[in-house]
N, C-alpha and C positions, 0 to 999 in steps of 0.2 A: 504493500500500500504506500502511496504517496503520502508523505506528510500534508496536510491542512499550510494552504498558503498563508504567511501571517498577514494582519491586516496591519493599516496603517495607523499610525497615530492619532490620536483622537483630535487633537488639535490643529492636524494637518488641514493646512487650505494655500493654494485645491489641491485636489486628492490626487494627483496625479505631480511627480516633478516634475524641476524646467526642462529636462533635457525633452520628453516624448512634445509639451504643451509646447513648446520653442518649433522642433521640428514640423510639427502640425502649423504654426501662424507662416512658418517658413512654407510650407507647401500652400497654403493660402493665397499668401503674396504671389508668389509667383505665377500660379494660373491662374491669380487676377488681373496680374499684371497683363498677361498673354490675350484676358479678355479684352481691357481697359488701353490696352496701346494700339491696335488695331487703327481703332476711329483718328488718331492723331497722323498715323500715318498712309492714311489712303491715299493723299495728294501724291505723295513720292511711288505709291506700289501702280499708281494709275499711269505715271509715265512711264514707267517699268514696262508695264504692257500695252503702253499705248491704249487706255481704255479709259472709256468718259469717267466720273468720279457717281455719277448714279451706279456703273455697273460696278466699281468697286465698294458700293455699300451694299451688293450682296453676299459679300465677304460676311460680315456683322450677322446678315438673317443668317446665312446657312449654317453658321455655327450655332447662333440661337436654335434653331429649327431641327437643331440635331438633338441639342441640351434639352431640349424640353422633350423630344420624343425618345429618348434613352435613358432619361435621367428615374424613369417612374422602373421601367425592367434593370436599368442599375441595381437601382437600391433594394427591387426586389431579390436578385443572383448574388448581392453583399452579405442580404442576411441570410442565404441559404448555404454561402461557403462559408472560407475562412476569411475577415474582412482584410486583415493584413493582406492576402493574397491576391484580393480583387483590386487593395490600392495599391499594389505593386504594378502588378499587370496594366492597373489604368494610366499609373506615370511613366511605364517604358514607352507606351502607345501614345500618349501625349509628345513625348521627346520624338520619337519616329514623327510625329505630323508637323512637328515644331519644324524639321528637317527639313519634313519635306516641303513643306513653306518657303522657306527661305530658298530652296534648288529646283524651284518649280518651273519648268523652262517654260509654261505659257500659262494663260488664264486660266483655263479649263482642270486643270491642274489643282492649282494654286487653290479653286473652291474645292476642290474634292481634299483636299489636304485639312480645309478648314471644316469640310464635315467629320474627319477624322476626329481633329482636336476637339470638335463641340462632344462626339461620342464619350472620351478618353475624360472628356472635365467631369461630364453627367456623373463618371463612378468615381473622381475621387475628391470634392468638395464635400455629397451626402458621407461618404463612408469614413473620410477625415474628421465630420462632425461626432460622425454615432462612436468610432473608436473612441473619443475622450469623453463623448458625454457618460457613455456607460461605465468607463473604466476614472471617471471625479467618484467624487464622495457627494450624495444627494444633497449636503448642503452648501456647497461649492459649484453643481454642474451647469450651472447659468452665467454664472461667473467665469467658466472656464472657456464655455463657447462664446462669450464675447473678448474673449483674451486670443482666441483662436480666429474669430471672424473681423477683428478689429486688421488681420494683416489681408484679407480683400478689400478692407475700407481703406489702407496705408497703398495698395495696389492702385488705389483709384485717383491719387492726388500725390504720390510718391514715386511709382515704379512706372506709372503710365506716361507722365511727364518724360521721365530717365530714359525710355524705352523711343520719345520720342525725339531728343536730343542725341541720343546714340544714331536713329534713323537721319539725323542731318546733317552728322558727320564721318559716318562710317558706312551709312548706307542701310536701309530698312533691313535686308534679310541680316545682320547681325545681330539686329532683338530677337530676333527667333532663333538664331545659333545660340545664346548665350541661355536662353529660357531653354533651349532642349537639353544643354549639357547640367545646365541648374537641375531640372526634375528629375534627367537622369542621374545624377551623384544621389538626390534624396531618395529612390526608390531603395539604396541598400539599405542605410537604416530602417528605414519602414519596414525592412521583412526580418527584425532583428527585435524592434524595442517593442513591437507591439505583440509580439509570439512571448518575452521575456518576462509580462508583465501583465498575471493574472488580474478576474475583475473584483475587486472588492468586494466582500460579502454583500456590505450593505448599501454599494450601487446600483445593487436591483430594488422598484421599488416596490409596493406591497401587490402592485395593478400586475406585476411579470409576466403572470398565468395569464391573465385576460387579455392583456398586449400579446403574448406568444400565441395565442389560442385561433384567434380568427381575425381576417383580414382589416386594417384599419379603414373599411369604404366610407363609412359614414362619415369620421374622422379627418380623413384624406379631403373630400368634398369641401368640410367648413377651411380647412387649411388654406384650400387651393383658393376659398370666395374671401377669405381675410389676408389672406397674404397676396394673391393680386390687386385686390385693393390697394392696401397699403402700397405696394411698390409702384401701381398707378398714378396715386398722389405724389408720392416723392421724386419721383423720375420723371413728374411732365416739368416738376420742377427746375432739379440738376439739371436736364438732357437743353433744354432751351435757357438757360441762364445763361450760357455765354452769347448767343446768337441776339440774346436781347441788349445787351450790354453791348455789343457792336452795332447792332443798331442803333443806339441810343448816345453812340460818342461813346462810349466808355471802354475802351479795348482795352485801355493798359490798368485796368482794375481786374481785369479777368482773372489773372492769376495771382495774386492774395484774394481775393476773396473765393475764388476757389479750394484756398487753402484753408481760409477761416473757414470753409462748410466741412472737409475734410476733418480737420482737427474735431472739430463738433461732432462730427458720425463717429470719431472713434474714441472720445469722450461719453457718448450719450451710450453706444456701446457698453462699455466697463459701467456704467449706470445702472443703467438697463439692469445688467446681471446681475448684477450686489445685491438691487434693490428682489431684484425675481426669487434669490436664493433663500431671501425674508421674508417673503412675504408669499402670498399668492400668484402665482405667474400669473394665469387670466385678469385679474383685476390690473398686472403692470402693463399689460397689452390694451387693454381698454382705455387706461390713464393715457396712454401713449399715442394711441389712435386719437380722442377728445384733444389732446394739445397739439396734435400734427395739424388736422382741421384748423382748430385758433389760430395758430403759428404762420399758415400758410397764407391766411388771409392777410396777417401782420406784413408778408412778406410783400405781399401785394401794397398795401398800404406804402410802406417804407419805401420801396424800389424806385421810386426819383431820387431821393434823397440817397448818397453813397453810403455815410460811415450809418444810418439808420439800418440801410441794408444789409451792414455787414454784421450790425446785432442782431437782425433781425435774423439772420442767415445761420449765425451762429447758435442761437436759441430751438429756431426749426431743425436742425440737424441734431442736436445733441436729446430733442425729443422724439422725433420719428426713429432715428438709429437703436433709442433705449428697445422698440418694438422687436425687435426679431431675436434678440439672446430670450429674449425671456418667452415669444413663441417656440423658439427651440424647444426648450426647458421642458414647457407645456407638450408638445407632442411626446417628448421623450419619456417624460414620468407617466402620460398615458400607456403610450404601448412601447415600453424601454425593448422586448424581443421582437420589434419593427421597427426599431429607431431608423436603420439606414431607409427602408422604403419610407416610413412618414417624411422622413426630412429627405426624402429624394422628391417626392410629391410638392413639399413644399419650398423647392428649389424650381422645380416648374413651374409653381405660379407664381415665383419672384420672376423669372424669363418673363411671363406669359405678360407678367404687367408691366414689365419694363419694354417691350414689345409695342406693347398697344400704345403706353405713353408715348413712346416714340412714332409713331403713325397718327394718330390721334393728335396729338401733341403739335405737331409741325403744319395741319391742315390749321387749326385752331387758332394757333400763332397769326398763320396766315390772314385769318377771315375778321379776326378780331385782335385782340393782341396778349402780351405776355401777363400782364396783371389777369386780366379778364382768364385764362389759362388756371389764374393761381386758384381763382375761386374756384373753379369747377373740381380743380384737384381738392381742393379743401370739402367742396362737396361731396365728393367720393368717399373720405376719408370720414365721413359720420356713418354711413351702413356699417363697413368695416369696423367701428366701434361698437355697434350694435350687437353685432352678430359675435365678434370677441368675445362680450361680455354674456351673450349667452351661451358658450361654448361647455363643456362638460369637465370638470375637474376630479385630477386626480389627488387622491389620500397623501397628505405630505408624510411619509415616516417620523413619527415623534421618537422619543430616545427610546422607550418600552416599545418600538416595535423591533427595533436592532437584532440581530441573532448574536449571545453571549459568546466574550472572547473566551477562545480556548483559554481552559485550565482556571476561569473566573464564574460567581454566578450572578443571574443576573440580577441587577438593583433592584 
């Protein structure tokens, strides 16, 4: 018999050390990065191939349009093998598409490389979250996945920028050599620290049986209608805030106050979590939804006015970003033995609304303008409160539900 793995310190937070939580925001960044660089550098990839700048924003869909239609059979083949194994597999297959990106000798190519990559992300963003959220300590796993999603939010105002400066002096297919040889170096640790490193007794929570038992449809469904939402509102936001700001004279504000919304998403993040680990997750997604709404109109208000904007900007980020560690939390305490498929589902309907906002979004702009924009997102974002807060909650484990450590009895 194998001895009983010991558990962790009682005081330990988060339950998990820096080295696995490190290489997890590490693999975040970087295939956010690979999402997030893309759009900066279509100008350069379109003279590349001599192709208008419409057809090289089907680059962006086809990778979307893969992520969202594999990311649901991902998460389902994550939780049915070994998850280490599927994100190994998924970031050798990421680096192969990175490859082939950057040596694509024509267009036709080039997309089919980027259906690859949209494939390769779908398994290893869900299967990066469910390895740390199942393997924290339930009072820490909100916290952990905003310490872990905080490095797509650092991808999106860090790595995306870097990715696009490399592209305008070294040449666009260099961000994708340096991002292939990157996922590739992380694929070995990941098939080491996560095999190394059993799950805590009591990071399953008391729901295990019910989560393992039958499919999340019902579950999956409200995910999909609260988390498109939300990513509707906030993305018709970001996505058209620089196009406004060049419209309006303002271009060389673009980047600090892209930064100030940045720092705020991954502030409101680590928020977010804290605050989820304490309390009720549904009720921090609801709070969070109710202030995005407020906030957005605020933003609306402010936006003639620059340094109003940039509080304003700052406040709206740091409260829409608290929403998604602690929807995490929420699917996972629900059905902790479908963590990867729930949060593979609910990675699709983050795609699915950042999608629409962007189509949506750019007509809108169009026919009326960016304030007028703000509201409607803000409009969106009261259903989405609605339906949060009627969402179904799981049992928080109190200390009498713990399984006693070996060799002690219980309190």
């Amino acid at each position: 018999m194998h001895p009983p793995p010991s558990e962790p310190a009682e005081d330990t937070v988060p339950g998990l050390s820096a080295g696995p939580v490190a290489l997890a925001w590490l693999t975040q960044f970087l295939v956010g990065t690979d999402l997030f660089v893309v759009a900066p550098l279509l100008p350069r990839i379109a003279a590349s191939f001599d192709v208008s700048a419409a057809s090289t924003g089907l680059l962006v869909t086809v990778f979307s349009i893969a992520y969202v239609v594999a990311s649901p059979f991902a998460g389902w083949l994550s939780d049915r093998w070994d998850r280490a194994t599927v994100l190994v597999v998924a970031l050798v297959l990421f680096s192969a598409a990175n490859v082939g990106t950057a040596l694509a000798p024509g267009f036709g190519l080039l997309l089919v490389a980027r259906v690859v990559a949209g494939l390769a992300a779908a398994a290893t963003g869900p299967t990066v979250y469910a390895l740390v959220s199942t393997r924290a300590r339930p009072q820490a796993r909100a916290q952990v996945l905003a310490v872990v999603g905080s490095g797509l939010l650092t991808a999106l105002w860090v790595g995306a920028p870097a990715g696009s400066l490399l592209g305008r002096y070294v040449g666009w297919q260099a961000a994708f050599v340096i991002l292939a040889a990157g996922t590739l170096l992380l694929a070995f640790p990941h098939a080491f620290v996560w095999r190394a490193r059993p799950v805590p007794a009591d990071a399953v929570a008391p729901t295990a049986a019910h989560g393992a038992g039958r499919p999340p449809t019902r579950l999956a469904a409200s995910a999909v209608a609260v988390t498109t939402l939300w990513a509707f509102s906030v993305y018709t936001l970001y996505t058209f805030l620089a196009v406004a700001l060049h419209s309006d004279g303002r271009s060389t504000d673009v980047t600090w106050l892209l930064a100030v919304y940045g720092v705020g998403a991954v502030v409101g993040g680590q928020v977010g979590g804290r605050i989820a680990d304490r309390a009720d997750a549904v009720r921090v997604t609801g709070a969070a939804l109710a202030l995005t709404a407020v906030l957005e109109v605020v933003v609306a208000l402010a936006f003639p006015v620059t340094w109003a904007l940039a509080c304003a900007l700052a406040l709206f980020a740091l409260a829409a970003y608290a929403f998604f560690p602690a929807q995490q939390r929420h699917l996972v305490d629900l059905f902790p033995g479908r963590a990867t498929a729930v949060l593979s589902w609910n990675n699709s309907a983050l795609f699915v609304g950042l999608s629409v906002a962007g189509a949506a979004g750019g007509q809108i702009v169009h026919a009326l303008d960016y304030p007028a924009l703000l509201y409607i997102g803000a409009a969106v974002a009261v259903p989405a409160c609605l339906l949060a807060r009627g969402a179904p909650t799981a049992r928080r484990p109190a200390r009498s539900d713990r399984p006693p450590r070996s060799g002690r009895r219980p309190g």
